[in-house]
DRENRO-543918 format. One record per residue (C-alpha): residue in three letters; y, z, x. Coordinates in steps of 0.02 Angstrom, whole numbers, padded with zeros to 5 digits, always signed. Layout:
// residues N
ALAYZX;...
***
This chain:
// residues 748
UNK-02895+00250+03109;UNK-03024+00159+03216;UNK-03063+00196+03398;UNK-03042+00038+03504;UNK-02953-00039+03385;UNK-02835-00184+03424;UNK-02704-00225+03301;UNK-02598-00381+03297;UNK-02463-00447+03173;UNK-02497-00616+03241;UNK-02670-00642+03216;UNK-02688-00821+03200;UNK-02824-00801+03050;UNK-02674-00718+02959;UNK-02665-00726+02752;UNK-02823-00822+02714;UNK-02960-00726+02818;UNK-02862-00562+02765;UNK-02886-00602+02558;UNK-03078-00659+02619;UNK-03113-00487+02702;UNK-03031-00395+02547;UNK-03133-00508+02415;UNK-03295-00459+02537;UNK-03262-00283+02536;UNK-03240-00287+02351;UNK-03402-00376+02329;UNK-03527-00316+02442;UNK-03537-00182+02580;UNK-03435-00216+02749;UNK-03537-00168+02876;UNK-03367-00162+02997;UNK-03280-00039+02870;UNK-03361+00109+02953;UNK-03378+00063+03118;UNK-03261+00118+03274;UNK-03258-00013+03392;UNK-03163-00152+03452;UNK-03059-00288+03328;UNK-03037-00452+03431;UNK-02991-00612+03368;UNK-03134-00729+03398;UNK-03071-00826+03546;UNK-03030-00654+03633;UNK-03212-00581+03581;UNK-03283-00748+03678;UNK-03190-00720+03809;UNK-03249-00543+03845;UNK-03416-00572+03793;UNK-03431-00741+03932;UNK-03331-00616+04077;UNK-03446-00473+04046;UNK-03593-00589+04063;UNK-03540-00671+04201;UNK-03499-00499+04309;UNK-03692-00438+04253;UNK-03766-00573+04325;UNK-03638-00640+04463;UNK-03706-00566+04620;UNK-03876-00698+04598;UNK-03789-00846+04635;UNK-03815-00837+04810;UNK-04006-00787+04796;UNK-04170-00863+04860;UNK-04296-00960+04785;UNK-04417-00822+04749;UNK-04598-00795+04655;UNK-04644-00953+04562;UNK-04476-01024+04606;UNK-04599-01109+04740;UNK-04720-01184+04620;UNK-04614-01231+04497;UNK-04474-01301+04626;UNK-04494-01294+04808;UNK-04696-01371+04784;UNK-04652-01468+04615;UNK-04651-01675+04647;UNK-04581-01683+04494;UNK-04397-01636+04574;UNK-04398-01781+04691;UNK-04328-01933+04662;UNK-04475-02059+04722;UNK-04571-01968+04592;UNK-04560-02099+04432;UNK-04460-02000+04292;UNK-04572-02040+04163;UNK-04681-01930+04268;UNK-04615-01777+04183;UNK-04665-01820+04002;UNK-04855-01814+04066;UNK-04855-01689+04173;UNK-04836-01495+04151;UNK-04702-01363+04196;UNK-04767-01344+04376;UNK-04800-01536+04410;UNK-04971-01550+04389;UNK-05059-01683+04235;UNK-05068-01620+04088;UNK-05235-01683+04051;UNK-05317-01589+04208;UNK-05429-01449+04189;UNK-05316-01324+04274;UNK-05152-01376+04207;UNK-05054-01233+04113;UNK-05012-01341+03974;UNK-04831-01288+03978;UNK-04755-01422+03924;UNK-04562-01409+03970;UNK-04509-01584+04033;UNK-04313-01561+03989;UNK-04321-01397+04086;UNK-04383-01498+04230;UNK-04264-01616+04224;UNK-04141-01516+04249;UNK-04221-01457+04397;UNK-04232-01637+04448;UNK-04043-01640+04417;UNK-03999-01489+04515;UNK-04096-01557+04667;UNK-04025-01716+04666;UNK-03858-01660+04668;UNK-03882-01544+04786;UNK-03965-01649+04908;UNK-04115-01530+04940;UNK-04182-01380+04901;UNK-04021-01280+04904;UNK-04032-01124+04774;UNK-03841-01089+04734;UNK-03849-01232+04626;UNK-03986-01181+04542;UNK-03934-01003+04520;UNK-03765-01057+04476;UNK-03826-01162+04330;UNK-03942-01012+04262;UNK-03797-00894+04243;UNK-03660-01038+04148;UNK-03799-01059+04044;UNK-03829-00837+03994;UNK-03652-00830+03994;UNK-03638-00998+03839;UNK-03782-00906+03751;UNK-03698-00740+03757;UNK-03532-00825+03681;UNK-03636-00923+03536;UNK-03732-00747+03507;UNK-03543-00687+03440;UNK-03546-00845+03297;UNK-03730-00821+03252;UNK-03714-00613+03229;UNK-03567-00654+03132;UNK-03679-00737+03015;UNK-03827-00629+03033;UNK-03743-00463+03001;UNK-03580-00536+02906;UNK-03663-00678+02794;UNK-03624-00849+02774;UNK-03450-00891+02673;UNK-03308-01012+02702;UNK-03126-01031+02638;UNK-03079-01171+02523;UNK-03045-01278+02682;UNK-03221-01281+02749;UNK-03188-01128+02878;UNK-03328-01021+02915;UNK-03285-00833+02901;UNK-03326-00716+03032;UNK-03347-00553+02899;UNK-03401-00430+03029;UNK-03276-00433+03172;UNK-03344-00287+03261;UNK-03516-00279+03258;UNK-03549-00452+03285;UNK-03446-00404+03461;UNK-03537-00253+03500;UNK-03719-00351+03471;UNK-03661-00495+03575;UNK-03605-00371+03712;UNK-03786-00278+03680;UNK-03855-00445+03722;UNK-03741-00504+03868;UNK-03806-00364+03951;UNK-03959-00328+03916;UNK-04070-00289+04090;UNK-04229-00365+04013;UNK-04141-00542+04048;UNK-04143-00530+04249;UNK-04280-00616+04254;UNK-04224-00767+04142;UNK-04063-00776+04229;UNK-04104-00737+04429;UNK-04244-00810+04421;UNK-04222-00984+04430;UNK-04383-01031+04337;UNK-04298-00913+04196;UNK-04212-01098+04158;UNK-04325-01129+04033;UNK-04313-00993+03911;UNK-04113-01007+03938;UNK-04119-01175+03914;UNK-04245-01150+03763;UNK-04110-01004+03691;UNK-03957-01119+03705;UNK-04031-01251+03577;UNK-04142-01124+03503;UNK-03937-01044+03437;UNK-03896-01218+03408;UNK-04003-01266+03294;UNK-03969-01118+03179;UNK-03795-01144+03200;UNK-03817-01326+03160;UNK-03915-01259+02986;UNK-03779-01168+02949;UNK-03687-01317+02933;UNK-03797-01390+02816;UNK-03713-01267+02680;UNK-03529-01281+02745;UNK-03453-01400+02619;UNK-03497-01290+02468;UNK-03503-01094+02487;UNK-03613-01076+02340;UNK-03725-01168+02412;UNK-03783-01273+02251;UNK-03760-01439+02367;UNK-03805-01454+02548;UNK-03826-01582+02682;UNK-03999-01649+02728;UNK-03935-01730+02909;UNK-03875-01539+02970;UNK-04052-01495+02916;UNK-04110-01637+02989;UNK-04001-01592+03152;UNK-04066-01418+03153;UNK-04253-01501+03152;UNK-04198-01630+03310;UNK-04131-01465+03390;UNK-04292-01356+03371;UNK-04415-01497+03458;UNK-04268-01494+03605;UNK-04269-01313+03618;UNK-04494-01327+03619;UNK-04456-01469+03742;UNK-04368-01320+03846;UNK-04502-01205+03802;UNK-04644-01160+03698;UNK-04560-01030+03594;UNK-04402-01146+03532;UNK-04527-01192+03372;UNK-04495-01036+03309;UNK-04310-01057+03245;UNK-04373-01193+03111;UNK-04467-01036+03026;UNK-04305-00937+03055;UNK-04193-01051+02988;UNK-04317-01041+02831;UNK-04302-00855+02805;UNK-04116-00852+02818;UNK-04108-00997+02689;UNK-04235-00899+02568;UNK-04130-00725+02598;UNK-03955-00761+02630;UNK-03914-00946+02545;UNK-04033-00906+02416;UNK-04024-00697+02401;UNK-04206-00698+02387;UNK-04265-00542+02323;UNK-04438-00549+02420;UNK-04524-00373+02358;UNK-04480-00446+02155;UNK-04537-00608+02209;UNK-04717-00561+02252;UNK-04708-00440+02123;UNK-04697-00611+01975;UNK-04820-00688+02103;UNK-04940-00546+02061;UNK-04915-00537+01874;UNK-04941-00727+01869;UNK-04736-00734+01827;UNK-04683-00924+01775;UNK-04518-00878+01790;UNK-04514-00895+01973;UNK-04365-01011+01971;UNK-04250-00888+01918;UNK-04331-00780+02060;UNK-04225-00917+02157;UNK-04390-01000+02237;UNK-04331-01174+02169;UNK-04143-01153+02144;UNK-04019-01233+02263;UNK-04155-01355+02345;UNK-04221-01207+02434;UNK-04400-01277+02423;UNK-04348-01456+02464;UNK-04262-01382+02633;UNK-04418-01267+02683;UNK-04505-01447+02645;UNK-04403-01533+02784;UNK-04421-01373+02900;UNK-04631-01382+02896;UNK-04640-01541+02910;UNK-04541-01566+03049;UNK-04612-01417+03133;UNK-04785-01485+03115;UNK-04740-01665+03170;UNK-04663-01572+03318;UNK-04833-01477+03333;UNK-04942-01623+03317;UNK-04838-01749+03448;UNK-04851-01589+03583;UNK-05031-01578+03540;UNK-05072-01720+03580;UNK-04978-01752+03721;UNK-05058-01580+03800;UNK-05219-01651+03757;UNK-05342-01539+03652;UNK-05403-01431+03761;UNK-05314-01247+03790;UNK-05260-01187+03950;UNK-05382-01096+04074;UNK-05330-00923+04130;UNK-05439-00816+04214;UNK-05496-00614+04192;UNK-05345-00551+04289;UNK-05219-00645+04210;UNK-05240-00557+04020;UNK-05374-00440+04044;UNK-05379-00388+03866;UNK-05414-00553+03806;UNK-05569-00551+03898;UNK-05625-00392+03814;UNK-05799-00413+03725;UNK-05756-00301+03591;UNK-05629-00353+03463;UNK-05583-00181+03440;UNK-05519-00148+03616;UNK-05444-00316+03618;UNK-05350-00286+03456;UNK-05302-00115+03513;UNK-05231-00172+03681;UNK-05151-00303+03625;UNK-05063-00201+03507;UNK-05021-00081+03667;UNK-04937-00214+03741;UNK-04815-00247+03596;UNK-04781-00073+03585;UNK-04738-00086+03790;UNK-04617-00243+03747;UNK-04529-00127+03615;UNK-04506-00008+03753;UNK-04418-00112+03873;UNK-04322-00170+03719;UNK-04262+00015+03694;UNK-04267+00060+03888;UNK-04265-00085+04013;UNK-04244+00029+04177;UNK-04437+00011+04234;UNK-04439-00177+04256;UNK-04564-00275+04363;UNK-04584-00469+04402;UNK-04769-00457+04339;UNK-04867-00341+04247;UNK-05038-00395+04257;UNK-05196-00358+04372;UNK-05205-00163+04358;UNK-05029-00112+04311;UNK-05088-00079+04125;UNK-05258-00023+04141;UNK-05367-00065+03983;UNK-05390+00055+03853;UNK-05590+00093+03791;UNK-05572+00230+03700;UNK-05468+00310+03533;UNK-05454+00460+03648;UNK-05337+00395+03777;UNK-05167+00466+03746;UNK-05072+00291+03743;UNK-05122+00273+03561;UNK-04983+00376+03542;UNK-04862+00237+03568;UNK-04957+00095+03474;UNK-04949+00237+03315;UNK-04749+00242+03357;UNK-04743+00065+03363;UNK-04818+00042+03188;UNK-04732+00189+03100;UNK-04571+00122+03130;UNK-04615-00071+03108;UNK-04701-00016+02933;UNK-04524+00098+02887;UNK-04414-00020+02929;UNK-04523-00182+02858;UNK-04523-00061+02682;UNK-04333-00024+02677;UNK-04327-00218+02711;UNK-04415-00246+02559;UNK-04394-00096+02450;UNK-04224-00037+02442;UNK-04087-00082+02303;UNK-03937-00125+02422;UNK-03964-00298+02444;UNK-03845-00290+02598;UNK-03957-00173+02698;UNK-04111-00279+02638;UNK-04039-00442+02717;UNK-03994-00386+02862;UNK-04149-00275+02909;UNK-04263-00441+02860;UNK-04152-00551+02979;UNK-04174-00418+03100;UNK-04385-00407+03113;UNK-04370-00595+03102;UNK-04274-00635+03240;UNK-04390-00484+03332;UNK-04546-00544+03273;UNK-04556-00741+03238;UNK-04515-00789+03421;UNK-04618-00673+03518;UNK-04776-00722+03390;UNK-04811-00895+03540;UNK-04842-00740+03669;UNK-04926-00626+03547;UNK-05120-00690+03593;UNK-05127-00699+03398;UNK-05147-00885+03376;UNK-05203-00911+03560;UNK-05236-00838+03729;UNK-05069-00809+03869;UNK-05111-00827+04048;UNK-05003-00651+04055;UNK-04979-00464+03998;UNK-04811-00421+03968;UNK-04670-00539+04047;UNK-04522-00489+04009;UNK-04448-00667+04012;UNK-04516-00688+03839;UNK-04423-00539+03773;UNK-04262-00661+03788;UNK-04258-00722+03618;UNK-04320-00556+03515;UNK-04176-00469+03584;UNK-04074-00539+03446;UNK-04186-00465+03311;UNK-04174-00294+03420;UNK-03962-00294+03437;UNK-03953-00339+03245;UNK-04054-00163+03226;UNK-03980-00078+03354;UNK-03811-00147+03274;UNK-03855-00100+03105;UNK-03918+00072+03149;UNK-03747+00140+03225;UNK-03662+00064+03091;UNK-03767+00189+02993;UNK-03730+00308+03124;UNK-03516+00314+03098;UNK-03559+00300+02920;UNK-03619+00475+02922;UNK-03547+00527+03073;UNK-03413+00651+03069;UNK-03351+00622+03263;UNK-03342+00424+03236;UNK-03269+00421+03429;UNK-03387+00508+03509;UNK-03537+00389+03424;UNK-03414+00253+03488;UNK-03410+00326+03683;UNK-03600+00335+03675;UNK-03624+00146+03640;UNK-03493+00108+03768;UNK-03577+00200+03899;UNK-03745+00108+03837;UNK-03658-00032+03882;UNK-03578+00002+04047;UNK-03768+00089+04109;UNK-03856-00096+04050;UNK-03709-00178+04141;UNK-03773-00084+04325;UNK-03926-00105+04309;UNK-03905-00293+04273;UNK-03820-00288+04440;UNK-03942-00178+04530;UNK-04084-00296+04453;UNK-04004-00438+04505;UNK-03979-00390+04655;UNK-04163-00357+04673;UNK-04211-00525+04636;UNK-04116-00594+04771;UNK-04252-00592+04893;UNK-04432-00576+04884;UNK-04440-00438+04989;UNK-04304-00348+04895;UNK-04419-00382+04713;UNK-04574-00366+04771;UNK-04548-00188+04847;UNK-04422-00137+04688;UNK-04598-00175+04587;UNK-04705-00043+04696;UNK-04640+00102+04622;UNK-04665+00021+04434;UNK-04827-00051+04439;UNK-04921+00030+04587;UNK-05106-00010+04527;UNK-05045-00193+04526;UNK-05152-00275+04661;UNK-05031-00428+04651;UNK-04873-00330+04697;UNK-04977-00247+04845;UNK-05019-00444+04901;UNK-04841-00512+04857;UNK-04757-00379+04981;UNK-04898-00408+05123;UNK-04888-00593+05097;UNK-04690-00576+05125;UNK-04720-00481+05283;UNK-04852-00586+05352;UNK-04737-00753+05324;UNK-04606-00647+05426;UNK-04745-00615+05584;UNK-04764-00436+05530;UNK-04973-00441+05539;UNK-04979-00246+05554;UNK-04903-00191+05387;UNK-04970-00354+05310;UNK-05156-00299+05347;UNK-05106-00110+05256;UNK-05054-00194+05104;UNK-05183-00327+05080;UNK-05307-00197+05101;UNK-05247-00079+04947;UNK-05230-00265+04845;UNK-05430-00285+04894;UNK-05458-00107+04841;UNK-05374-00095+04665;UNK-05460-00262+04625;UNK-05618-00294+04734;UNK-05613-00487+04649;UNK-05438-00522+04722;UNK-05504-00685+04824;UNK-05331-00717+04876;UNK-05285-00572+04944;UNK-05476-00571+05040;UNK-05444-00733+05101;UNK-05264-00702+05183;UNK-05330-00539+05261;UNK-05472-00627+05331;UNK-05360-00760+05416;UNK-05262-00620+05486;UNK-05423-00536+05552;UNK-05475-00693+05607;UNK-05334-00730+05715;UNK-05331-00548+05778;UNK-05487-00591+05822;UNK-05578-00490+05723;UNK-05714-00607+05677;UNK-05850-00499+05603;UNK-05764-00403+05459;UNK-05654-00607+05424;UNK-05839-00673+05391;UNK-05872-00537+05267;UNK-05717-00553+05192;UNK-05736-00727+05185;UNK-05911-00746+05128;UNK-05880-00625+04989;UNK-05718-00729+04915;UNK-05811-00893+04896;UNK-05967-00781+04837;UNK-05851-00724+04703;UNK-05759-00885+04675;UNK-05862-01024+04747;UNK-05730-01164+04713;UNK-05601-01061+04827;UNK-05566-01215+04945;UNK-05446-01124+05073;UNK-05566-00982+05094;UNK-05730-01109+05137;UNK-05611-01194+05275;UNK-05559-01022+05346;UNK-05715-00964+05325;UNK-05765-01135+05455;UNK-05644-01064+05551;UNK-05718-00895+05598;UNK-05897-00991+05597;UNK-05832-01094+05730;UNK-05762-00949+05827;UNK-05927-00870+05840;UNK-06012-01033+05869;UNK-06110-01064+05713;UNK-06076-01227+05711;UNK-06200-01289+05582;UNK-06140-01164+05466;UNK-05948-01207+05507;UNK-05986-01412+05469;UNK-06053-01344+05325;UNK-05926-01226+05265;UNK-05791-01365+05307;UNK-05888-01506+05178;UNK-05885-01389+05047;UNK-05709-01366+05054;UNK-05686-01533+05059;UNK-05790-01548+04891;UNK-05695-01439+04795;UNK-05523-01511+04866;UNK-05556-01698+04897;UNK-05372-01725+04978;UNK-05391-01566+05136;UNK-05291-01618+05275;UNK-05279-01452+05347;UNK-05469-01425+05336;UNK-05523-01619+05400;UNK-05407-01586+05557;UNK-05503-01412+05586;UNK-05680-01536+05551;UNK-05615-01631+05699;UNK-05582-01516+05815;UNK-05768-01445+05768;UNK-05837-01612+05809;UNK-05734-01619+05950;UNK-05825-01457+06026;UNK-05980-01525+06015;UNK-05925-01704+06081;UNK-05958-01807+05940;UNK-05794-01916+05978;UNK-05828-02030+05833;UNK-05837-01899+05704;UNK-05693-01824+05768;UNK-05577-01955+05757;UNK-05624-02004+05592;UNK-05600-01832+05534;UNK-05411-01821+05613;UNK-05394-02019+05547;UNK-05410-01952+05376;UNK-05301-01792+05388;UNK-05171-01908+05446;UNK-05201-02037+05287;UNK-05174-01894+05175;UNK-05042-01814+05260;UNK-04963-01939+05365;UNK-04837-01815+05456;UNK-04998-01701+05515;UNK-04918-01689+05708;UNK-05086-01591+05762;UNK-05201-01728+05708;UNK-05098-01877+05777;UNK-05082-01795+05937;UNK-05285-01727+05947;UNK-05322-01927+05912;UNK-05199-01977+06074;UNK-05276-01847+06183;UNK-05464-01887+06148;UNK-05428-02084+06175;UNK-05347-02020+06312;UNK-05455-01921+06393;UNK-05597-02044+06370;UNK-05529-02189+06422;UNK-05458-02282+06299;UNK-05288-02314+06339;UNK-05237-02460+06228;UNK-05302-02367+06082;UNK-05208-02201+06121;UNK-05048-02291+06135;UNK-05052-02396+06000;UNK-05109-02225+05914;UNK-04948-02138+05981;UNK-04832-02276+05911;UNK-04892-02262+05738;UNK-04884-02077+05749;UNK-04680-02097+05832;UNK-04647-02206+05690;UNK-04700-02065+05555;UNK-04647-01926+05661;UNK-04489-01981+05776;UNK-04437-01826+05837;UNK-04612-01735+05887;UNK-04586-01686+06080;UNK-04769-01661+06099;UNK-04816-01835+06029;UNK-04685-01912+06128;UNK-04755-01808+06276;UNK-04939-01841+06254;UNK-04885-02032+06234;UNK-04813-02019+06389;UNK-04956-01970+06479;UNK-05043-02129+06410;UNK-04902-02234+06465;UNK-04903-02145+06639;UNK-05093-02197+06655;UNK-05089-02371+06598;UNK-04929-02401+06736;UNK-04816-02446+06616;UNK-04665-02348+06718;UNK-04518-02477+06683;UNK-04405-02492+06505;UNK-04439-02689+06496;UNK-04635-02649+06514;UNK-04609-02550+06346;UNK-04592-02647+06202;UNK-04461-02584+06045;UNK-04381-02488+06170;UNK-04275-02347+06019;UNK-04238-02188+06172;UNK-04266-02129+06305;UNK-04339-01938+06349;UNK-04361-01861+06522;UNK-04530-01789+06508;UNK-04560-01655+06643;UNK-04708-01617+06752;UNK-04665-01777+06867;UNK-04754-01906+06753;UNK-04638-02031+06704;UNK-04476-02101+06608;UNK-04536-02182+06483;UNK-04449-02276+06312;UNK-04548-02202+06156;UNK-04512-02341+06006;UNK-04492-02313+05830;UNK-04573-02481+05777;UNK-04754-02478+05823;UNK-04851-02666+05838;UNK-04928-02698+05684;UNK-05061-02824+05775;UNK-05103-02694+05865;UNK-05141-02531+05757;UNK-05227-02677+05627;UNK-05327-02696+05768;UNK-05373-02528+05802;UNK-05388-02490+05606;UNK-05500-02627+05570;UNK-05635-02569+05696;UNK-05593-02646+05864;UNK-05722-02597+05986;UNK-05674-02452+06115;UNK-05725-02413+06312;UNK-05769-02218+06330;UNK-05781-02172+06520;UNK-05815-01996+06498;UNK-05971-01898+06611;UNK-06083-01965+06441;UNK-06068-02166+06494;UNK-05998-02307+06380;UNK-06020-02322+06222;UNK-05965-02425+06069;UNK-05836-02325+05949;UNK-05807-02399+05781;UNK-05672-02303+05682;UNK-05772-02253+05531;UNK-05692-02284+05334;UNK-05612-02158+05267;UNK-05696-01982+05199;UNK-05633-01943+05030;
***
């Protein structure tokens, strides 16, 4: 009897499938024979698998855009649609050109343009869709996860009619279910940016799928079709289109061919490769057109390689210290050893996902310098049980056991080898969005192991009530998780407890509460960010604008001075650093402070309007309205520039000018109550009180303190502002005398 057990005498896979599991079990070891679990017919194991899934996950439909949802969404040109699409195949995951110095060089265009998709439907920035999207797209992978463990732990055979098999009923549900819910994923599915590695795991399945296919019309395998391995090729640069790691399934789909279409014996292979053996064919290295198909596999995978390469440009991405500390390490030893830490940490989370954090780096794994700290403990556990189970993968006689403990490490090891810092440095610790793929090498062992388990157990129902509770504990804390990743404030605090030496969580929470007027508690937690890493510039330049506007000049300055001492490019922290200069009336050193931000950002609205308002202290006019001229080219719906511009034409005299300012500005900006009021105030002055005196009358607005009612227009003269643009001379009648005023070109 097995526990769970559903029996049915209408299964629809009736005589046939029942003669194909009894020739199996003859033949080779059934890894279901043992196991009590659950017998579904496919379509009902789908089923559960996709409503499971679904109720893990469900309660992040309705989240925000959170983290680097802003970057990559919210901030990301890309998404909009006067951005030219062609854009996207020359630009990198967070918009910016791929052949720029700071540029990522993720390269994930159809991820993007999905993003582009979601938007446009939408209408806006609306994040249901988006979240929506994310979890149809966990839910599909968790259904295709039942075919392809079906063929991982089952094998690949077919009836005489060209049906694929499904050999191992059970556990190919129970490691589908292990993967549906597995907590590690919260972060690919709530978080919306976890598109990509969804996206790349959909065609990542598909493309082994579609190589299984290759070897459908003949179960022995002797023949096999070169346009499914071609398909499975096409599939793998889609999946790298998605995301970086989707290469990986062309080396994949070359072990499975070499172990299970082939029954590659690898241990007696490189045993006749070491005794100079010529009989290597009969090894199987030639047979069945095994070496013709891993031919097809590298060479599409290196065409792939070469196109992205190029395209990327040559040069790698530029992370800094904080991002992957380790890889900054001058000795290779305490890089190797670190590194090696952090794969042990990813096994972890594999085995016990409850301490999960939306980034692990600056201070939450502190570096280790010597053999004597007490976390080599877990890089030594890693190994012993990689180096068992790689040796009962290559050593033992049951060819069943060998198969499926290969497939296993492969699937766990080949895709996380792109975020190993092996071949080339990550901009990141541990993220635990790149765990999304080696969870299928991880639920084949896991899998494989209780199968081993009711083997020997004597209480198979009590193994059984263990894995189910596994399952039901993953299943609320997918729920709690995604819960937590509703809301910034909600995922930033959740990560406190787990990574409390991270200076970054510390600045993500205070940044959260500043945003929400909460200065107090912003200032506490910006201050432990500075303290756990005295080079956080970001988190010295947001407490010094919070200083600064508490007035709390002194201590800002410091701040200030020391973030573009430590990072002298830091544009945002020169102009704040103006700022404060200002306040205290160092003028000279403020102009000076403003120019270099300006150098190292060449398009600064924000930081010419606060230039113009510094010129406008000291009374150079000219100077000042070239400086909010400029903010207003580069960002043309700057309201605080336009209406600085009216008030200083205004105030010295220059009527025509200010109005004809204020009517370009109401054009941009339409429904800006202070333009419309300072325009007013010109209108008042120059006696224009009646509607047929303005011209383009669009509406009318009662503007209060007794000046006038006056008709602000949408459609501003051209002649006019041409005029004014191209350097028409103004009057100045401030206490100074006239003077000549010449709108200067633009700054860049």
């Amino acid at each position: 009897m097995y526990f769970f057990q559903t029996c049915s005498q209408h299964n629809a896979e009736a005589p046939n499938l029942e003669q194909a599991f009894h020739r199996m079990a003859q033949t080779e070891p059934n890894l279901d024979r043992d196991v009590s679990w659950f017998l579904l017919p496919s379509y009902w194991a789908k089923m559960v698998v996709a409503l499971i899934s679904f109720l893990c996950f469900a309660n992040s439909y309705d989240g925000d855009f959170v983290f680097d949802d802003s970057e990559a969404i919210i901030n990301n040109k890309d998404l909009r649609a006067e951005t030219p699409l062609g854009d996207l195949w020359h630009h990198d995951f967070w918009g910016s050109k791929l052949s720029s110095n700071t540029s990522h060089k993720s390269y994930r265009p159809l991820t993007v343009l999905t993003f582009r998709i979601n938007y446009l439907f939408a209408g806006g920035f609306y994040p249901v869709g988006f979240h929506v999207i994310n979890i149809i797209l966990h839910c599909t992978i968790s259904v295709l996860m039942v075919d392809v463990f079906s063929i991982l732990l089952g094998g690949l055979q077919f009836t005489n009619k060209g049906r694929r098999l499904n050999l191992a009923p059970k556990t190919s549900l129970l490691a589908a279910l292990l993967f549906a819910v597995h907590p590690v994923h919260t972060e690919c599915v709530a978080g919306i940016v976890g598109r990509a590695d969804l996206l790349c795991a959909l065609f990542f399945l598909l493309s082994f799928l579609g190589y299984c296919k290759a070897f459908r019309e003949n179960k022995e395998g002797h023949n096999f079709s070169i346009f499914w391995v071609l398909v499975s090729v096409i599939l793998g640069a889609v999946a790298m289109l998605c995301k970086e790691q989707g290469i990986t399934i062309l080396g994949l789909n070359a072990v499975f061919d070499a172990l299970v279409i082939n029954k590659l014996n690898v241990l007696e292979l490189i045993q006749k490769l070491l005794h100079k053996d010529k009989s290597l064919e009969n090894a199987g290295l030639l047979r069945k057109g095994l070496l013709f198909r891993i031919t097809l596999l590298m060479s599409g995978g290196a065409s792939i390689l070469y196109i992205r390469w190029r395209i990327m440009g040559t040069g790698p991405p530029a992370f800094t210290e904080v991002d992957n500390p380790a890889s900054f390490a001058d000795s290779l030893f305490v890089r190797a050893i670190n590194y090696n830490y952090y794969y042990s940490l990813n096994a972890w989370l594999l085995l016990c996902p409850w301490w999960l954090c939306f980034d692990w780096s600056m201070g939450c794994i502190p570096l280790i310098k010597s053999v004597s700290d007490w976390r080599i403990i877990a890089l030594a556990a890693l190994w012993f049980c990689l180096i068992g189970l790689i040796c009962q993968a290559l050593c033992s006689e049951d060819s069943h056991k060998r198969r499926i403990l290969t497939l296993g490490l492969g699937f766990l090891i080949i895709p996380f080898l792109p975020a190993s810092n092996l071949f080339f440095r990550v901009g990141f610790v541990i993220a635990e969005r790149v765990i999304y793929l080696p969870s299928i090498g991880y639920c084949i062992l896991f899998t494989y192991g209780f199968s081993l388990l009711s083997k020997q157990a004597k209480k198979k129902k009590i193994l059984a009530v263990a894995v189910l509770g596994i399952l039901l504990i993953n299943v609320m804390r997918c729920a709690l998780r995604s819960s937590q990743w509703r809301s910034e404030e909600q995922l930033f605090r959740s990560a406190l407890s787990v990574c409390p030496l991270n200076a970054k969580v510390h600045y993500n929470v205070g940044k959260n509460l500043a945003d929400k007027g909460n200065q107090s508690a912003a200032i506490k937690y910006y201050r432990e960010a500075v303290r756990l890493n005295p080079k956080y510039v970001h988190a010295m330049n947001n407490l010094g604008n919070i200083l600064k506007e508490r007035n709390e000049l002194q201590e800002a300055e410091e701040l200030l001075s020391l973030a573009v001492q430590i990072q002298p490019d830091f544009a945002a922290a020169w102009m704040n650093l103006g700022i404060v200069q200002n306040s205290l009336r160092r003028f000279e050193e403020a102009e000076q402070s403003y120019w270099t931000a300006i150098k190292h950002r060449k398009k600064y609205p924000d930081c010419y309007y606060n230039l113009g308002r510094l010129y406008a202290d000291l009374n150079r006019h000219i100077d000042a309205l070239n400086a909010w001229r400029n903010a207003t080219v580069l960002k043309p719906e700057h309201s605080l520039a336009w209406n600085n511009m009216i008030i200083l034409l205004d105030n010295t005299g220059n009527l025509a000018q200010a109005e004809a300012v204020g009517r370009e500005a109401l054009e941009l900006i339409p429904n800006d109550h202070s333009l419309m009021f300072s325009l007013a105030n010109v209108l008042g002055k120059s006696q224009k009180y009646k509607r047929e005196q303005i011209k383009g009358i669009g509406k009318w607005t009662h503007l209060q303190k007794g000046m006038i009612s006056a008709a602000v227009f949408r459609i501003a003269w051209k002649e006019e502002i041409q005029g004014f643009l191209s350097g028409r001379m103004l009057n100045d009648n401030n206490k100074h005398g006239k003077f000549r005023f010449l709108v200067y070109p633009l700054t860049m």
